[in-house]
C-alpha positions as CSV (number, residue, x, y, z in Angstrom):
1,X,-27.6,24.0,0.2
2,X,-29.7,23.8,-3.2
3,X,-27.9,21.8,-6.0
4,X,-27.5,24.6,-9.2
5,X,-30.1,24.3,-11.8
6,X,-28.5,22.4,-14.2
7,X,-29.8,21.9,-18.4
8,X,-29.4,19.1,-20.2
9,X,-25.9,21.0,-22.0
10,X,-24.3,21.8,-18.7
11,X,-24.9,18.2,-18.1
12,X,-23.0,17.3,-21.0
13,X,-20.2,19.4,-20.3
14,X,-19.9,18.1,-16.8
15,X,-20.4,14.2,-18.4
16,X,-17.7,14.7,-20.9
17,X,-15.5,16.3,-18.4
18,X,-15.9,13.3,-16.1
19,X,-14.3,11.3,-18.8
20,X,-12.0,13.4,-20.8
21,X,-10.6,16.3,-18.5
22,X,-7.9,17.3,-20.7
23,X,-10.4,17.8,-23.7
24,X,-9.8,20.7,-25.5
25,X,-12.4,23.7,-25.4
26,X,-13.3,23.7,-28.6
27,X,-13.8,20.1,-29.0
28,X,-16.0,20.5,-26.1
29,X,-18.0,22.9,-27.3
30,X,-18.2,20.7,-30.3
31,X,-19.1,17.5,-28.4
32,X,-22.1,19.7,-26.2
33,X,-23.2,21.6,-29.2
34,X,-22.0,25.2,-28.6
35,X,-19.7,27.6,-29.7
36,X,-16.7,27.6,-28.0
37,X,-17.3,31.0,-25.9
38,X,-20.7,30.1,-24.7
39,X,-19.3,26.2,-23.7
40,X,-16.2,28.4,-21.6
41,X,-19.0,30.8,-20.0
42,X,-20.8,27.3,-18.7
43,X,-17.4,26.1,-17.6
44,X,-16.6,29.0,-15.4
45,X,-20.1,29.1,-13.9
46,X,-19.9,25.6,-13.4
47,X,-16.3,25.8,-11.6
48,X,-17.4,28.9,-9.2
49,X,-20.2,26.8,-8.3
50,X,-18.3,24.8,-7.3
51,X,-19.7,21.8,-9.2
52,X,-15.7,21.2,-11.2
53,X,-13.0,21.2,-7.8
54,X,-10.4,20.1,-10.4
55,X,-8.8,18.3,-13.2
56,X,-6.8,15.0,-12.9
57,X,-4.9,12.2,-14.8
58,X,-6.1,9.1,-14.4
59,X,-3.1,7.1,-14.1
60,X,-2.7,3.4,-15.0
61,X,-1.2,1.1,-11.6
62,X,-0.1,-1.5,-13.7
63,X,2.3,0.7,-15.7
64,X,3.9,2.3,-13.0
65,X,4.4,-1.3,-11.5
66,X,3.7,-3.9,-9.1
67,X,1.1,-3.1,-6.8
68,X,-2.0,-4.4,-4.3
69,X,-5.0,-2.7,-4.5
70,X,-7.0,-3.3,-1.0
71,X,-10.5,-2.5,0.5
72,X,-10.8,-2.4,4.3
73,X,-13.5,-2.4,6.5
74,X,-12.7,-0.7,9.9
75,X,-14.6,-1.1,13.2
76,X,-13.6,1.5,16.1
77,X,-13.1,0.8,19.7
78,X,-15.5,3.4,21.0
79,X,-17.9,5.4,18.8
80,X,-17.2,8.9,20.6
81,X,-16.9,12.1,18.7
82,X,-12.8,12.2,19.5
83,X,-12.5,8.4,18.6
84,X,-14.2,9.3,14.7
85,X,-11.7,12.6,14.7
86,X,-8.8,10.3,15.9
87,X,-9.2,8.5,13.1
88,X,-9.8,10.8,10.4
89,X,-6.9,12.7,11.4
90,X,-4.5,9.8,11.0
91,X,-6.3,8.7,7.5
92,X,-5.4,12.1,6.8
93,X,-1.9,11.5,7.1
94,X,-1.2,8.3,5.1
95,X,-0.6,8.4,1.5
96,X,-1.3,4.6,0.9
97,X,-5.0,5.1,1.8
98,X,-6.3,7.0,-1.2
99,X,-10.1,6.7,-0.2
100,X,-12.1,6.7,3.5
101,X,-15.0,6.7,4.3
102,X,-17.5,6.8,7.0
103,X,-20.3,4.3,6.3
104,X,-23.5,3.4,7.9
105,X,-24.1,-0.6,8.9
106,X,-21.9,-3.0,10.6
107,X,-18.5,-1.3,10.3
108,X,-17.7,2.8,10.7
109,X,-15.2,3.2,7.6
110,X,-14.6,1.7,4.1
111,X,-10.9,2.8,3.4
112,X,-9.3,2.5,0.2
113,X,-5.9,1.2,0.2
114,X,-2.8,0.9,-2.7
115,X,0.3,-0.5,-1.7
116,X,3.6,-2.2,-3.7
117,X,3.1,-5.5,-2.2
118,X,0.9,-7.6,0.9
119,X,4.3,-7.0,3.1
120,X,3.8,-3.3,2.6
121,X,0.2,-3.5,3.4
122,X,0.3,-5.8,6.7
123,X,3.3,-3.2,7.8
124,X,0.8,0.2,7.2
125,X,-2.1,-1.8,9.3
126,X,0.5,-2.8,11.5
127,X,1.5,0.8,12.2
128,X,-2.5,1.7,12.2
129,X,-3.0,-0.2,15.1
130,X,0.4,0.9,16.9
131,X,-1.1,4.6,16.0
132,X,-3.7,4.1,18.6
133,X,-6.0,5.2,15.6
134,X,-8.9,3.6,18.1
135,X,-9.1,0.2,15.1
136,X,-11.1,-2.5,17.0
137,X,-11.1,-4.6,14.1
138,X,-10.6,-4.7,10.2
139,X,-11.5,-6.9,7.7
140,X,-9.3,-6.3,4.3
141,X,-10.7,-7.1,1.0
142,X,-7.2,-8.0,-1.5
143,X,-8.8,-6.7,-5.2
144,X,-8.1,-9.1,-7.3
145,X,-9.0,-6.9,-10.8
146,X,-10.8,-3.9,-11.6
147,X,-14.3,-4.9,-13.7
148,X,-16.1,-1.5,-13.6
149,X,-14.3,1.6,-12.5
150,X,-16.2,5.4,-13.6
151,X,-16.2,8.7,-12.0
152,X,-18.6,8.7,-9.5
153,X,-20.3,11.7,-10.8
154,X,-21.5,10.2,-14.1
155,X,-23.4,7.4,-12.1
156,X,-25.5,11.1,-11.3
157,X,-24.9,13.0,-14.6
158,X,-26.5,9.8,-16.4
159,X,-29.9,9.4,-13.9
């Protein structure tokens, strides 16, 4: 599927949106340098593109309290199609892993993982494996503070 043409305002919009979702529309259209109808037009065509699948809060851990931030490698048993649906089917299902995915290399999947403690974590791996998920091995990766976090999409709004 071809990307949308995109100019260098729609870029804008989509960069500033990446940062400050809950930006007004007129401030918007300030910040892009447009008048407020033309800036909602862009929005709209933007969404139905399907370039803007939604809005969110970005919400800070440490407020909410304590918490363990992990990255996991995962290995599978066997590399059938069933095994990677398996798999992606229970990832599906847990709440605690709020990122997977399938990667190229020495392991099949990079999950993300936030939990209120290590106990909490070793229990949800625990139950992985008791799943029969089809985890040969896993390698976790404790973070120990956050030094660069930005919306994926700017690192391509930006190039």
């Amino acid at each position: 599927m071809q990307p949308p043409r995109l100019d260098d305002r729609d870029i804008a919009i989509l960069a500033t949106l990446c940062r400050e979702g809950r930006i007004a529309k007129t401030q918007l259209a300030a910040r892009v340098n447009l008048s407020p109808t033309p800036c909602w037009e862009r929005m709209t065509r933007l969404e139905k593109a399907g370039l803007i699948r939604g809005y969110r809060a970005e919400i800070d851990l440490e407020r909410l309290g304590p918490h363990v931030q992990v990255f996991v490698t995962v290995e599978l048993e066997s590399h059938r199609a069933e095994n990677f649906r398996t798999f992606e089917r229970t990832m599906d299902r847990l709440d605690e892993v709020t990122g997977c995915w399938a990667i190229g290399g020495g392991y099949d999947y990079l999950m993300q993982v936030v939990v209120r403690d290590v106990a909490a974590f070793q229990e949800l791996m625990d139950g992985l494996l008791e799943r029969r998920a089809g985890v040969r091995r896993y390698f976790s990766y404790i973070v120990t503070k956050p030094v660069k976090t930005v919306p994926p999409a700017l690192a391509l709004l930006r190039g």
